[in-house]
MARBA-3410 file (N, C-alpha, C, O; in Angstrom, 1 decimal):
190
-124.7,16.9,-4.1,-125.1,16.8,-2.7,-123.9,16.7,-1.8,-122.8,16.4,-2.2 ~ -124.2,17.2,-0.6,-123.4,17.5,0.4,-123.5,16.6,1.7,-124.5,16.5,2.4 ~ -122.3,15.8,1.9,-123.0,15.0,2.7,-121.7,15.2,4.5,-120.5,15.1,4.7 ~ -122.6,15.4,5.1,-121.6,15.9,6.6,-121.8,14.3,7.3,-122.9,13.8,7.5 ~ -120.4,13.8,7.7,-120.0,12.4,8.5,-119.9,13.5,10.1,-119.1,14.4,10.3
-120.4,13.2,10.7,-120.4,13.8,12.0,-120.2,13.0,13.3,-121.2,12.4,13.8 ~ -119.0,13.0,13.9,-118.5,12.2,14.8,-118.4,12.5,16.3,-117.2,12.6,16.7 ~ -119.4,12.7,17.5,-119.2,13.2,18.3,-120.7,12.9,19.5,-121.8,13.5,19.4 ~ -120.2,12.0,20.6,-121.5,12.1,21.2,-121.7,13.2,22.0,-122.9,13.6,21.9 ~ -121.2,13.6,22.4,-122.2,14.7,23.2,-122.6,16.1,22.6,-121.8,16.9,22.1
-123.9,16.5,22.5,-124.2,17.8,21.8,-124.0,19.0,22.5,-124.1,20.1,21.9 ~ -123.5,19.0,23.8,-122.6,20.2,24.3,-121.7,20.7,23.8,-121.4,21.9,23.9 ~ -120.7,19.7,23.2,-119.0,19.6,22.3,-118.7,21.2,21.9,-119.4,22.2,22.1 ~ -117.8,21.2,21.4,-117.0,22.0,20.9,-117.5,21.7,18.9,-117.8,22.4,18.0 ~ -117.3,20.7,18.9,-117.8,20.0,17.8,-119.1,19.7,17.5,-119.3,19.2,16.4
-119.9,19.8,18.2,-121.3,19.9,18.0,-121.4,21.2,17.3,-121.8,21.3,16.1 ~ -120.7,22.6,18.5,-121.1,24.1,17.4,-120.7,24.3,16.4,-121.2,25.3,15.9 ~ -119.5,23.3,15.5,-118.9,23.2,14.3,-119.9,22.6,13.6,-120.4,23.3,12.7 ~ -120.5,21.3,13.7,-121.7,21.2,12.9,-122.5,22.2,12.5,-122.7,22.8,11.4 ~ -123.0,22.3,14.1,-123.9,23.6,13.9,-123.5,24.7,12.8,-124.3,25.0,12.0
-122.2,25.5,12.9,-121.9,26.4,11.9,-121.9,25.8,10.5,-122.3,26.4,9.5 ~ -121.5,24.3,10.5,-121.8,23.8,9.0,-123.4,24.1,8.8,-123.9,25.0,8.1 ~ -123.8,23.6,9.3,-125.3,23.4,8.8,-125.9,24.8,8.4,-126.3,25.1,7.3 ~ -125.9,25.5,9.5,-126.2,27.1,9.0,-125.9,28.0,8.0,-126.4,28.9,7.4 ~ -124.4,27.3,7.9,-123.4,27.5,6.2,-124.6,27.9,5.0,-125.1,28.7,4.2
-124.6,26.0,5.6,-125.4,25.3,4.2,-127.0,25.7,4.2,-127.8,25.2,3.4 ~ -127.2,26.2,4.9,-128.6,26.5,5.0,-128.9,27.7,4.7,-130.1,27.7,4.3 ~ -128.5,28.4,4.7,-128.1,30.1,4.9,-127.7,30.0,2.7,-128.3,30.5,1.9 ~ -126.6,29.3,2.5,-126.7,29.5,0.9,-127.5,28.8,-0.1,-127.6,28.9,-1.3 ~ -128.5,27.6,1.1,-129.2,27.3,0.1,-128.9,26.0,-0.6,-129.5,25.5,-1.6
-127.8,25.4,0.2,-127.5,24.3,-0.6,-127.8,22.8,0.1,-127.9,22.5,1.3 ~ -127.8,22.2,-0.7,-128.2,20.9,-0.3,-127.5,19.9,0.8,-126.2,19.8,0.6 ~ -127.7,19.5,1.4,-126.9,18.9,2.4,-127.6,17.4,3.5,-128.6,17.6,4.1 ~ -127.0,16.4,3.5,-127.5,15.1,4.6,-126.6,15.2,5.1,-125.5,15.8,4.9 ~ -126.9,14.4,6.3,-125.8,14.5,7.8,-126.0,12.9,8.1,-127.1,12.4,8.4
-124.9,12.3,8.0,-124.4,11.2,8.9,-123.9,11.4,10.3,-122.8,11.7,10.6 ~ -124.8,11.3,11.2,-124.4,11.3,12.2,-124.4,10.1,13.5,-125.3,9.7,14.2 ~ -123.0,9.8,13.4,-123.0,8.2,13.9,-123.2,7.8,15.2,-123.4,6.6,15.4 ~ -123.1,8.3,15.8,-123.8,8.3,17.6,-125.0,8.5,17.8,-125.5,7.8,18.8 ~ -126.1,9.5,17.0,-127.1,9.5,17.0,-127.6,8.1,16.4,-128.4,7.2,16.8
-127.1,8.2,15.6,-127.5,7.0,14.6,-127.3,5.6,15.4,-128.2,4.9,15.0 ~ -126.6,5.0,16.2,-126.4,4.2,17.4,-126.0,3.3,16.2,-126.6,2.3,15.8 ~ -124.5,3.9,15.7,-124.3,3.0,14.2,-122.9,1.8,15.4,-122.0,2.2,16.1 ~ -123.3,0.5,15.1,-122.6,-0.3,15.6,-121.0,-0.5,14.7,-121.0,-1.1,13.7 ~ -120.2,-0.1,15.2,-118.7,-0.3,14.7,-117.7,-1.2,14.7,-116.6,-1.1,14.4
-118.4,-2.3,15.3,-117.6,-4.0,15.8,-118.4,-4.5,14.8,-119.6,-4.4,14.5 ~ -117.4,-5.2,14.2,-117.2,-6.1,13.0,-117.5,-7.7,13.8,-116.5,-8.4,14.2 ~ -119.1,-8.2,13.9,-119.3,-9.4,14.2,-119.1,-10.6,13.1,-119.2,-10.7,11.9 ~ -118.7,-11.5,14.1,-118.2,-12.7,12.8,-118.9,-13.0,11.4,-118.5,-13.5,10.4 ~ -120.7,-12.4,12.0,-121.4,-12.6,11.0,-121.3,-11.7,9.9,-121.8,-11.8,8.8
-120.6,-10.9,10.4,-120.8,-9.4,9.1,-119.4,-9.3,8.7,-119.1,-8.7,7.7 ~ -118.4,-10.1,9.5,-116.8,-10.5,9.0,-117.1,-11.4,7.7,-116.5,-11.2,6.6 ~ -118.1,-12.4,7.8,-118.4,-13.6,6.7,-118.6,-13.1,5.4,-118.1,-13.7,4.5 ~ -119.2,-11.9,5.1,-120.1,-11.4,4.2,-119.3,-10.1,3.7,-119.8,-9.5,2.7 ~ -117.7,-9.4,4.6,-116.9,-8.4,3.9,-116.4,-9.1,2.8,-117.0,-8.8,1.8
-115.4,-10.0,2.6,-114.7,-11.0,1.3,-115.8,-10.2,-0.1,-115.5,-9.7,-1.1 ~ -117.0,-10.5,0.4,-117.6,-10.4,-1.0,-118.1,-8.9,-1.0,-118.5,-8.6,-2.1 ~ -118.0,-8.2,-0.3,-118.3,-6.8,-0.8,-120.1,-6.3,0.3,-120.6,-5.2,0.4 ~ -120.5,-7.6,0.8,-121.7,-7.2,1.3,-121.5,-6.8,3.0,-120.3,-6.8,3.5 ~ -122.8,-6.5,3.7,-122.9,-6.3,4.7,-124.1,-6.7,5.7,-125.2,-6.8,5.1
-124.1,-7.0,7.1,-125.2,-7.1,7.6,-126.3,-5.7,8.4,-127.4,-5.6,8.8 ~ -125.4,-5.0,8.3,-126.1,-3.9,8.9,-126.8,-2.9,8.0,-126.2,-2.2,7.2 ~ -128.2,-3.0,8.2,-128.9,-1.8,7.3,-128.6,-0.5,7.5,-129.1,0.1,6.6 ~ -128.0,0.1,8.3,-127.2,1.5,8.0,-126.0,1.5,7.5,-125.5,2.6,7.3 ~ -125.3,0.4,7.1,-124.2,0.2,6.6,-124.4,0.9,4.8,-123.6,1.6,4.1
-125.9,0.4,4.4,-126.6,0.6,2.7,-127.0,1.9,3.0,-126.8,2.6,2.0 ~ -127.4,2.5,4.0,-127.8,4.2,3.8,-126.8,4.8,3.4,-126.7,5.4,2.4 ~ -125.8,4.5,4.3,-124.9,5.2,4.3,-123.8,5.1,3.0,-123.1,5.9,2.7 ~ -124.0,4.1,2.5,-123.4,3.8,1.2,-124.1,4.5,0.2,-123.6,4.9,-0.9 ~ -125.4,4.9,0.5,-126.4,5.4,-0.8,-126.0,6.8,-0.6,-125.4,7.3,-1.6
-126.0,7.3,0.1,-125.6,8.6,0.9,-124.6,8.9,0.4,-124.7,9.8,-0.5 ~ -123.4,8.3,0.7,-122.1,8.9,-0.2,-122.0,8.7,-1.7,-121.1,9.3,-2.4 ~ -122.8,7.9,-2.2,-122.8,7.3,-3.6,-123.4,8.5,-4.1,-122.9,8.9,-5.2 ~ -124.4,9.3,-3.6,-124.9,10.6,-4.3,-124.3,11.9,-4.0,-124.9,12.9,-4.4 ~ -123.4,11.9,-3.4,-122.5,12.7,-3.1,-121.2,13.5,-4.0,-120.5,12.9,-4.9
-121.2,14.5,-3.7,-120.2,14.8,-4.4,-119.1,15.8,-3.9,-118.2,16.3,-4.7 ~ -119.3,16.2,-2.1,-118.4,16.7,-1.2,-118.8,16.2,-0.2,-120.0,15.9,-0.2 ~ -118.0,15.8,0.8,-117.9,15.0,2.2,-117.2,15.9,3.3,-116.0,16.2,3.4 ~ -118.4,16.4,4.2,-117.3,16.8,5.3,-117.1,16.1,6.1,-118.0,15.2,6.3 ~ -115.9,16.0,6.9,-116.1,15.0,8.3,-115.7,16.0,9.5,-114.8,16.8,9.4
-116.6,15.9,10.3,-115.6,16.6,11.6,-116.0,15.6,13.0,-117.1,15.2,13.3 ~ -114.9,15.4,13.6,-114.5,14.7,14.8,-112.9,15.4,15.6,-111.9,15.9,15.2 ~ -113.6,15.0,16.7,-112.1,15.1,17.7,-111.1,14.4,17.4,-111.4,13.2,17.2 ~ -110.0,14.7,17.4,-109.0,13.7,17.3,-108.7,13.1,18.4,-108.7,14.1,19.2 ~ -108.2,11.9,19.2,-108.2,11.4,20.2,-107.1,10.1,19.8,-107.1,9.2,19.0
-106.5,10.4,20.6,-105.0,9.7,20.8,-104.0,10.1,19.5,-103.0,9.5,19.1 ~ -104.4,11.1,19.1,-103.8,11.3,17.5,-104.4,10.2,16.3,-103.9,9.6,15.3 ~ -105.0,10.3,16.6,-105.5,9.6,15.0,-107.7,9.7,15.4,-108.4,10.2,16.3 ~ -108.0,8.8,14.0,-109.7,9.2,14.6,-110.0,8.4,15.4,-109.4,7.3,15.6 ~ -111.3,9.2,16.2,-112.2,8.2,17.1,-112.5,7.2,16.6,-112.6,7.0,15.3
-112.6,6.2,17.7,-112.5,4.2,17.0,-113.7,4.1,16.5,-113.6,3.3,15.6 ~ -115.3,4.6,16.5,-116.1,4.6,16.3,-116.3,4.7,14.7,-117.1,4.0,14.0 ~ -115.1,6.0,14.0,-115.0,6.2,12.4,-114.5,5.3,12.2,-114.9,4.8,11.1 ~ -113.5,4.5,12.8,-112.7,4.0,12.3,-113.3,2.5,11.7,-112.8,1.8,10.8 ~ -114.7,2.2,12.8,-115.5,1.3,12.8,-116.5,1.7,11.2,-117.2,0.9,10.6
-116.3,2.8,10.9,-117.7,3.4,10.1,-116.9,3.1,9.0,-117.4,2.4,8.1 ~ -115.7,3.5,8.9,-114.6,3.0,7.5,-114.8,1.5,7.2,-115.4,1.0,6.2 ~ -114.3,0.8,8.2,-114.0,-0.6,8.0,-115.1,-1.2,6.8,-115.0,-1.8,5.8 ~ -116.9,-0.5,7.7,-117.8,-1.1,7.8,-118.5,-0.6,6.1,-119.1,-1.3,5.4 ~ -118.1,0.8,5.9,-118.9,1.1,4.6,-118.4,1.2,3.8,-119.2,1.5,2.9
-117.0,1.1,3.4,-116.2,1.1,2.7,-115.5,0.0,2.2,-114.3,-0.2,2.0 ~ -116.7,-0.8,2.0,-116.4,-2.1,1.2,-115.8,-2.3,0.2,-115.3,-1.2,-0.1 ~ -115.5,-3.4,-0.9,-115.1,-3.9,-1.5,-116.5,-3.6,-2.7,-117.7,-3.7,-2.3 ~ -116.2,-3.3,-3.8,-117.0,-3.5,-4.6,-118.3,-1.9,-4.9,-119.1,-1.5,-5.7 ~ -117.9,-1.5,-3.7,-118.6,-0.4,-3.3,-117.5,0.6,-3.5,-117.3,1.3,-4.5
-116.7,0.6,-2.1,-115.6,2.3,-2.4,-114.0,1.6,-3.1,-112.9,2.2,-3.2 ~ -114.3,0.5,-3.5,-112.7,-0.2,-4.2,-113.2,-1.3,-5.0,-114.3,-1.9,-4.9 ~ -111.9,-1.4,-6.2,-112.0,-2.7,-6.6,-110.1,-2.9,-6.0,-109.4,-2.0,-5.8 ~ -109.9,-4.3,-5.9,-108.9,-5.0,-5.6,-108.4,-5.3,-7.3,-109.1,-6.0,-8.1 ~ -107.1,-4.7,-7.5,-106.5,-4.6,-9.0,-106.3,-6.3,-8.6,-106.6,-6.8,-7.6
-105.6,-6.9,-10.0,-104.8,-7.9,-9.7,-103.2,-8.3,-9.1,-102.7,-9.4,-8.8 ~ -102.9,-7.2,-9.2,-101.5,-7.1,-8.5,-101.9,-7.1,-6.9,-101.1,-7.5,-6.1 ~ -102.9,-6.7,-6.3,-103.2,-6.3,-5.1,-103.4,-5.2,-4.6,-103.5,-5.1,-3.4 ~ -103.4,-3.9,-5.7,-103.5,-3.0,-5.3,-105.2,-2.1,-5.5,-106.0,-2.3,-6.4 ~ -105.2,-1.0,-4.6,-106.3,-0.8,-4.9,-106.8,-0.5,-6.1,-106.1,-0.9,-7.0
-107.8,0.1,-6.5,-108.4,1.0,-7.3,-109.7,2.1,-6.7,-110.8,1.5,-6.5 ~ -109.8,3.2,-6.5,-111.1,3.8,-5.8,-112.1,3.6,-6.5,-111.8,3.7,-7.7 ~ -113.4,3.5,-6.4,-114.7,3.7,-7.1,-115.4,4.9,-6.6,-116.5,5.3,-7.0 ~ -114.6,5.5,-5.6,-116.0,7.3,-4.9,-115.2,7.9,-5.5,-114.2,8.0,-4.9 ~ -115.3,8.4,-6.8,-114.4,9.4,-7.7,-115.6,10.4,-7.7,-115.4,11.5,-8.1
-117.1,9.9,-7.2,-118.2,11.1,-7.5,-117.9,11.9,-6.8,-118.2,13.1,-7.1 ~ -117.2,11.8,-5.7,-116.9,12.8,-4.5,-115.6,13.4,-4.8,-114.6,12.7,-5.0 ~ -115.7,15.0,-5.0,-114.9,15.5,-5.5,-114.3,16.7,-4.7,-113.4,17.5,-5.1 ~ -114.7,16.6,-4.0,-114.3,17.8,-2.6,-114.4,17.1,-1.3,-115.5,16.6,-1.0 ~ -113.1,17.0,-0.2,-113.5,16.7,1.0,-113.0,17.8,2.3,-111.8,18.2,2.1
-113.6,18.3,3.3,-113.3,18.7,4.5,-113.1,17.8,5.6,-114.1,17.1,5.9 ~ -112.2,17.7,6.2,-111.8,16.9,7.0,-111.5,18.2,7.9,-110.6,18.9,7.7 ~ -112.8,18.5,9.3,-112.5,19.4,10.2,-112.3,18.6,11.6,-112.9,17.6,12.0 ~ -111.2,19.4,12.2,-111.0,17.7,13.9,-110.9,18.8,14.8,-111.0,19.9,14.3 ~ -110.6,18.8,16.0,-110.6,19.4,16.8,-109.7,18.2,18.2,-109.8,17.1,18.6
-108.6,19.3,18.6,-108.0,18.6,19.8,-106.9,19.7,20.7,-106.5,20.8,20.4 ~ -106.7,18.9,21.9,-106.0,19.8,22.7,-104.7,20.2,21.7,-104.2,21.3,21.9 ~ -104.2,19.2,20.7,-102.7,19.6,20.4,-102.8,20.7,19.1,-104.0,20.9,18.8 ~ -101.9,21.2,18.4,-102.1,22.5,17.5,-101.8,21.4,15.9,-101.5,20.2,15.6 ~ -102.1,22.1,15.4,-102.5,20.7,13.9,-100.2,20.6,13.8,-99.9,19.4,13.7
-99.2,21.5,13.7,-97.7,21.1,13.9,-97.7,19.7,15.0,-97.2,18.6,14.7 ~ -98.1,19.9,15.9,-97.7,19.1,16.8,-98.2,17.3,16.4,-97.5,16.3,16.5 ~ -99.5,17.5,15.8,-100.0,16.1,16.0,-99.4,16.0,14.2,-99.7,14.8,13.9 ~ -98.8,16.7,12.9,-98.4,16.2,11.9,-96.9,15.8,12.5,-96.6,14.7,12.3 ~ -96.0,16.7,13.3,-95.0,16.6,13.3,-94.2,15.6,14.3,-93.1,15.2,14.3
-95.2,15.5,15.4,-94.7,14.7,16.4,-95.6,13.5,17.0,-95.2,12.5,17.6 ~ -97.0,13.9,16.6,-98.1,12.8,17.3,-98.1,11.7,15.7,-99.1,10.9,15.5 ~ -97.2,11.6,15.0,-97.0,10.3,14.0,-97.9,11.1,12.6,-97.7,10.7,11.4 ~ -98.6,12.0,12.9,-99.0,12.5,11.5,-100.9,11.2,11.1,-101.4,10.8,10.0 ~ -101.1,11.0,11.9,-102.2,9.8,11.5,-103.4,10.4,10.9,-104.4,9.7,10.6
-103.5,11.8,10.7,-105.1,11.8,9.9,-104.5,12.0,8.7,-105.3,11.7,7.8 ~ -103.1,12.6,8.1,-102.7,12.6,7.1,-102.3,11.4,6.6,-102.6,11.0,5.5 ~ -101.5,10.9,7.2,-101.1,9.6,6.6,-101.8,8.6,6.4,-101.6,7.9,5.4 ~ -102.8,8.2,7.4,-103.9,7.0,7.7,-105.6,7.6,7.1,-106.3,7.2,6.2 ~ -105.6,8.4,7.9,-107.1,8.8,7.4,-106.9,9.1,5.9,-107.1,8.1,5.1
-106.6,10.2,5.4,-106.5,10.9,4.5,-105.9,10.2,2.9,-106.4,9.7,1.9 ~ -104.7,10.4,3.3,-104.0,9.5,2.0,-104.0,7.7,2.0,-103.8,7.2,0.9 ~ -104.1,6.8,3.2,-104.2,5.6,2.7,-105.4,5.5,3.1,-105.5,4.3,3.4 ~ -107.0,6.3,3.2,-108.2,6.2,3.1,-108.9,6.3,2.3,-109.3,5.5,1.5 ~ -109.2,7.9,2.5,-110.0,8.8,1.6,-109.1,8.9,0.1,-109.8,8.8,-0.9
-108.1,9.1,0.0,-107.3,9.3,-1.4,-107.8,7.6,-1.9,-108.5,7.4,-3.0 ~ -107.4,6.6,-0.9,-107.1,5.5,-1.8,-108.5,4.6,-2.5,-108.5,3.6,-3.2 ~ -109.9,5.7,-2.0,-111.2,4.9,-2.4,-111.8,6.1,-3.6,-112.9,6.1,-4.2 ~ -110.8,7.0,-3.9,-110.8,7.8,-4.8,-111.2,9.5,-4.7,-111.1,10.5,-5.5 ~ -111.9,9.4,-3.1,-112.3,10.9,-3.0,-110.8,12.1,-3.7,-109.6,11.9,-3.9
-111.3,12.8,-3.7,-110.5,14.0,-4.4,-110.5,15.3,-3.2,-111.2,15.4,-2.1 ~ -109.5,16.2,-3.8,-109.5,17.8,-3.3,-109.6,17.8,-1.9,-110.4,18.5,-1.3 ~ -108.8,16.8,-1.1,-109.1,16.6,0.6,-108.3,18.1,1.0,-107.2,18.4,0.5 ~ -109.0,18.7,1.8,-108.5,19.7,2.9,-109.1,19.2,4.4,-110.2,19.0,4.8 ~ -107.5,19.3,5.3,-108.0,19.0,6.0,-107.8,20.8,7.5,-106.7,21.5,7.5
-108.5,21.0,8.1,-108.9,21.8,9.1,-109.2,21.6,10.6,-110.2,21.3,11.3 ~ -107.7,22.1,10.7,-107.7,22.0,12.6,-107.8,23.1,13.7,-107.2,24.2,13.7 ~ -108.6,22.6,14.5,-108.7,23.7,15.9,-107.7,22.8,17.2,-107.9,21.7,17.8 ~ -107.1,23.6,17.3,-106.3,22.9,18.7,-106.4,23.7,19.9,-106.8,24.8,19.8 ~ -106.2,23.3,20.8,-106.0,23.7,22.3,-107.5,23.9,21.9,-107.7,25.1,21.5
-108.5,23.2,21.9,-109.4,23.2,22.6,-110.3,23.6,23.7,-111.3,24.3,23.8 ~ -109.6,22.7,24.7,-110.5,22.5,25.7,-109.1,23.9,26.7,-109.3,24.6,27.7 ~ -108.0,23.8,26.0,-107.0,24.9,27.2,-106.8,26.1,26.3,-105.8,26.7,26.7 ~ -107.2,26.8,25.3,-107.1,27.7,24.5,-108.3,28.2,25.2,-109.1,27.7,25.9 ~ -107.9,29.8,24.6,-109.1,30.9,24.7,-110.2,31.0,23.8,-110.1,30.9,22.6
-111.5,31.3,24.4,-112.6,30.8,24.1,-112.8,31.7,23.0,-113.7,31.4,22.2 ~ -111.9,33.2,22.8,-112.1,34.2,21.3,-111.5,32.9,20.2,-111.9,32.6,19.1 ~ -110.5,32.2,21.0,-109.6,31.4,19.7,-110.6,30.3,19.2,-110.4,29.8,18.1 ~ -111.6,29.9,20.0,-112.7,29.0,19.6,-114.0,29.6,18.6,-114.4,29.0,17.6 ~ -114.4,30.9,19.2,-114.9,31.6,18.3,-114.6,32.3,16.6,-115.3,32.4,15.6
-113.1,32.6,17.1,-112.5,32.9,15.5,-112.4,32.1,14.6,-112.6,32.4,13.4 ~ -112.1,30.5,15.2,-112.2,29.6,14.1,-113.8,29.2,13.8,-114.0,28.5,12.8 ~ -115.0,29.6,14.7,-115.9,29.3,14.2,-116.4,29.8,12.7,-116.8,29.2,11.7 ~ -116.0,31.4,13.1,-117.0,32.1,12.4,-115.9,32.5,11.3,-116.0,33.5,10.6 ~ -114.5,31.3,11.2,-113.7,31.3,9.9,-114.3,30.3,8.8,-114.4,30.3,7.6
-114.6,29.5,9.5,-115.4,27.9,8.6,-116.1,28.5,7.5,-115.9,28.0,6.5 ~ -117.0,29.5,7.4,-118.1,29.5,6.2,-116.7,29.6,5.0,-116.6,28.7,4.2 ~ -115.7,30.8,4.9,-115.0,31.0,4.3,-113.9,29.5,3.6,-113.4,29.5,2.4 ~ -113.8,28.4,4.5,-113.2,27.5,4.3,-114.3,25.9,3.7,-113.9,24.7,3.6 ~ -115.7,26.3,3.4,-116.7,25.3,3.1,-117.1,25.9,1.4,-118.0,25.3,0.8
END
């Protein structure tokens, strides 16, 4: 199963028509696919003291916290796509990490202190972002944060596999063929 994390409130976006070309992808060959989509979903990403009490042990207060855990649990490719915003992800994933990616669920804590992943089911990830800067600029000068943070001390470290990640830049100041080309390159890259 195919499961799309989709990060983006407004459905006018730039990243809305990236969904959209996912979905049609996957619809078009026939393959199976659920969509996390966290703004729709009005998924709360503030860690209340009461749901702070209850991380230590691996549990949670929020019932979309368990969908979404079942969701990736039957999974076995993850796409994400969001804008990137200040160079690293929107605070909202960042809330969606903290919150579903528990203890006992996407890690065990070794006894030295170090991790161990438990989403080893998930064996393919796309990581698609979208931002004004060109994917050189934000690895080489904006600190590198979806590779270094997202990617390798996230997704690598709860065990996902085969991460690719895929960027559109200049956005909103690039030419609208250069928005189109990378549309209608995605099937080839999914």
């Amino acid at each position: 199963m195919k499961t799309i994390v989709y990060v983006h409130p407004w459905d006018g976006s730039y990243n809305h028509a990236i969904l959209s070309k996912v979905v049609d992808t996957f619809k078009e060959r026939n393959q199976q696919f659920q969509l996390i989509d966290i703004y729709q979903d009005k998924f709360d990403p503030i860690y209340h003291a009461s749901e702070l009490k209850l991380y230590s042990k691996g549990k949670y207060g929020n019932d979309l916290v368990g969908k979404y855990q079942s969701m990736l649990k039957s999974s076995n490719e993850v796409i994400f796509i969001f804008p990137i915003w200040w160079y690293n992800v929107p605070a909202i994933l960042k809330g969606f990490l903290d919150k579903v990616l528990l203890k006992d669920f996407a890690y065990i804590e070794n006894k030295n202190g170090t991790m161990k992943g438990l989403l080893n089911n998930i064996q393919s990830v796309k990581v698609i972002t979208t931002g004004q800067a060109p994917k050189w600029y934000i690895q080489f000068l904006g600190g590198n944060g979806i590779k270094k943070s997202f990617i390798k001390a996230t997704l690598k470290a709860v065990g996902m596999k085969n991460i690719q990640w895929i960027h559109c830049g200049y956005v909103s100041i690039g030419k609208n063929e250069n928005r189109v080309k990378f549309l209608n390159s995605l099937p080839t890259k999914l």
